[in-house]
C-alpha positions, 0 to 999 in steps of 0.5 A: 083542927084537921077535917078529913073528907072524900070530896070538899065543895067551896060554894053551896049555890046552885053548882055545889048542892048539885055536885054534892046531891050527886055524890052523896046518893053514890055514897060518897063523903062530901063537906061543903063550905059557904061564907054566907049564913044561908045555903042556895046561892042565887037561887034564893034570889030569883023568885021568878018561875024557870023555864025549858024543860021540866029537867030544869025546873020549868014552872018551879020559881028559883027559891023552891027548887033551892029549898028543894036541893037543901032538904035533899041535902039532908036527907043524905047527910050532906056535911053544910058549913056555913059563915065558913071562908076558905082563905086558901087552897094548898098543895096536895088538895088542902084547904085553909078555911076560918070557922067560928073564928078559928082556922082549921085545915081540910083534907080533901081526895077531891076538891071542887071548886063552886065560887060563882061570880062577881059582878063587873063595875063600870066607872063614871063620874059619880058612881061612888054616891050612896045609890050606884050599886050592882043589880045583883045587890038590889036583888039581894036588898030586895029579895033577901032582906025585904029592903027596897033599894030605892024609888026610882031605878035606872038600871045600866045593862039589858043582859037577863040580869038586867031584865030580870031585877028590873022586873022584880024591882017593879014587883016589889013597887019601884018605877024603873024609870030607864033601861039603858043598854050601849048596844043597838038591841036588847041583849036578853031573852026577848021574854023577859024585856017584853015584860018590862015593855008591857009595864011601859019601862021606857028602853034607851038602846046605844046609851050609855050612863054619862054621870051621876049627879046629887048632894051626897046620893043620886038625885039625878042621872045623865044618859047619852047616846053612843055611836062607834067604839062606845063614843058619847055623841055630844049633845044627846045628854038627857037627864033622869030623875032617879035615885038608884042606879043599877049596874047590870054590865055583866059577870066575872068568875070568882077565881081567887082560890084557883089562881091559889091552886096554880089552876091554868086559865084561858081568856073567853069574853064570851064567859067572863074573861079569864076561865079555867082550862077544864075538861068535858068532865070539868077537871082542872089542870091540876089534878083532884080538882074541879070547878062547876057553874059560874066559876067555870064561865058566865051561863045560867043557874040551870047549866051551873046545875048540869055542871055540878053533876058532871062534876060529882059524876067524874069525882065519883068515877075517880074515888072508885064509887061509881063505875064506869059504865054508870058514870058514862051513862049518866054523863051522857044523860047530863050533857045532853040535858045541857045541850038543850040548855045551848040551843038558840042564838045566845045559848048557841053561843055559850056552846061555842065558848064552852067547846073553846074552853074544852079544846084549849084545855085538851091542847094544855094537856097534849103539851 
């Protein structure tokens, strides 16, 4: 079977339902694809409350602002498919996807390309035991499918993912036992390792796992300091009790189906690795495709957000249902909520990150 749509969405988190919400309410036809059995994406992990301004969500916890998203969805007729995997992106903005068992083609006038990200391993002896698995995964075991992961956590990484399941882990009545981080500070928002300091998780700055150790799952974990380059100081091994590790060592994007579509990618440690070349608008370097979110550079769930809008702003611009005057309105009022998003040290960063991306692409495009 062939589908024909105005605009495909691969992902239906956070940066996809606000690409799509956008344009929907423009009139636009819009299908969006998702592997998983439920819409959301992470939001429907985060069960803590946002902050900023009231534009982001500030006070609404992240599951609510995802059903939220979903019922707007529906209202305007949003096209949902889920347990759906897009296995390939093809030339003139075609799309290979597995429904129901049965593979069928989508043709799209614009693609846009909402995959998220993966988290990054970290290898050491012992880290294939039954209990060593990502932090986002605990979230999932706990928040999702109502599983504690274990009884006693050490959680690798002091990033906001980090800090944020810890915390849920706690809530959900786990001991979090260490909270191990290979830098010399907290590399997080100081409002949420407070939390954790005040629950008296005991922090381990410049440490790093050294090993894993049990009969056939963790039964205990070793911890030592490290000094320039990440070495192990020898003779500053510790050992926990534990029986869960939890890696929070950062994000990827999920770029498979770009590298499929030929897309240009440039290397930015600041937002994962390897990114896509885009424009301000999000825009690709092949034409009729777009991304948003997480795949176009590690932030946030709110920036990922203000990106699908961009996006279905410049989407909608294209396909002649939006004019131009009211897009670059709504642009403007876009970016400008983002800008207030990348404000402070870690936020002034990604702006800095964000911009290189932008630079680079408008290079690419002079050549």
């Amino acid at each position: 079977m062939i589908y024909n749509t105005q605009v495909a969405i691969i992902g239906a988190g956070p940066a996809g339902l606000s690409a799509a919400i956008e344009i929907a309410k423009d009139g636009g036809q819009v299908m969006v694809f998702d592997e998983n059995d439920r819409p959301g994406g992470q939001l429907f992990k985060q069960i803590h409350k946002f902050f900023g301004s009231e534009h982001h969500g500030a006070g609404i916890r992240g599951f609510r602002f995802g059903e939220k998203m979903l019922e707007d969805c529906r209202n305007l007729g949003v096209d949902i498919r889920l347990n759906t995997v897009v296995y390939g992106m093809f030339p003139d903005n075609e799309l290979g996807i597995v429904e129901n068992g049965k593979s069928h083609t989508v043709k799209a006038e614009r693609i846009i390309v909402a995959t998220g990200a993966t988290e990054k391993p970290l290898a050491f002896p012992g880290w294939d035991l039954p209990g060593v698995m990502g932090a986002g995964a605990a979230q999932t075991m706990m928040n999702i499918n109502r599983v504690q992961p274990g009884n006693r956590i050490v959680m690798i990484g002091s990033g906001n993912v980090g800090l944020v399941v810890s915390y849920q882990l706690l809530q959900a009545g786990m001991d979090v036992v260490a909270l191990v981080e290979g830098l010399p500070k907290v590399n997080g928002y100081d409002v949420h390792a407070n939390k954790l300091k005040r629950q008296g998780v005991p922090f381990y700055m410049s440490h790093t796992i050294v090993e894993a150790k049990g009969n056939g799952k963790v039964e205990e974990v070793v911890i030592a300091e490290v000094g320039p380059r990440f070495a192990v100081k020898e003779g500053t091994e510790k050992v926990i009790k534990a029986d869960t590790v939890c890696l929070a060592v950062g994000l990827m994007p999920s770029l498979e189906l770009l590298r499929m579509s030929g897309a240009a990618f440039t290397h930015i440690p600041a937002m994962g690795g390897y990114v896509p070349m885009h424009s301000k608008n999000m825009q690709t370097t092949n034409s009729g495709i777009y991304v948003a979110g997480d795949v176009a550079g590690i932030e946030e769930a709110s920036t990922a957000m203000e990106e699908g809008k961009l996006a279905g702003i410049a989407v909608c611009k294209e396909l002649g249902i939006l004019d131009e005057a009211d897009a670059l309105k709504r642009e403007a009022e876009v970016n400008e909520r983002i800008s207030e998003l990348r404000i402070g040290s870690h936020g002034e960063k990604r702006r800095e990150a964000k911009d290189e991306i932008i630079r680079r692409y408008d290079s690419w495009k002079e050549k």
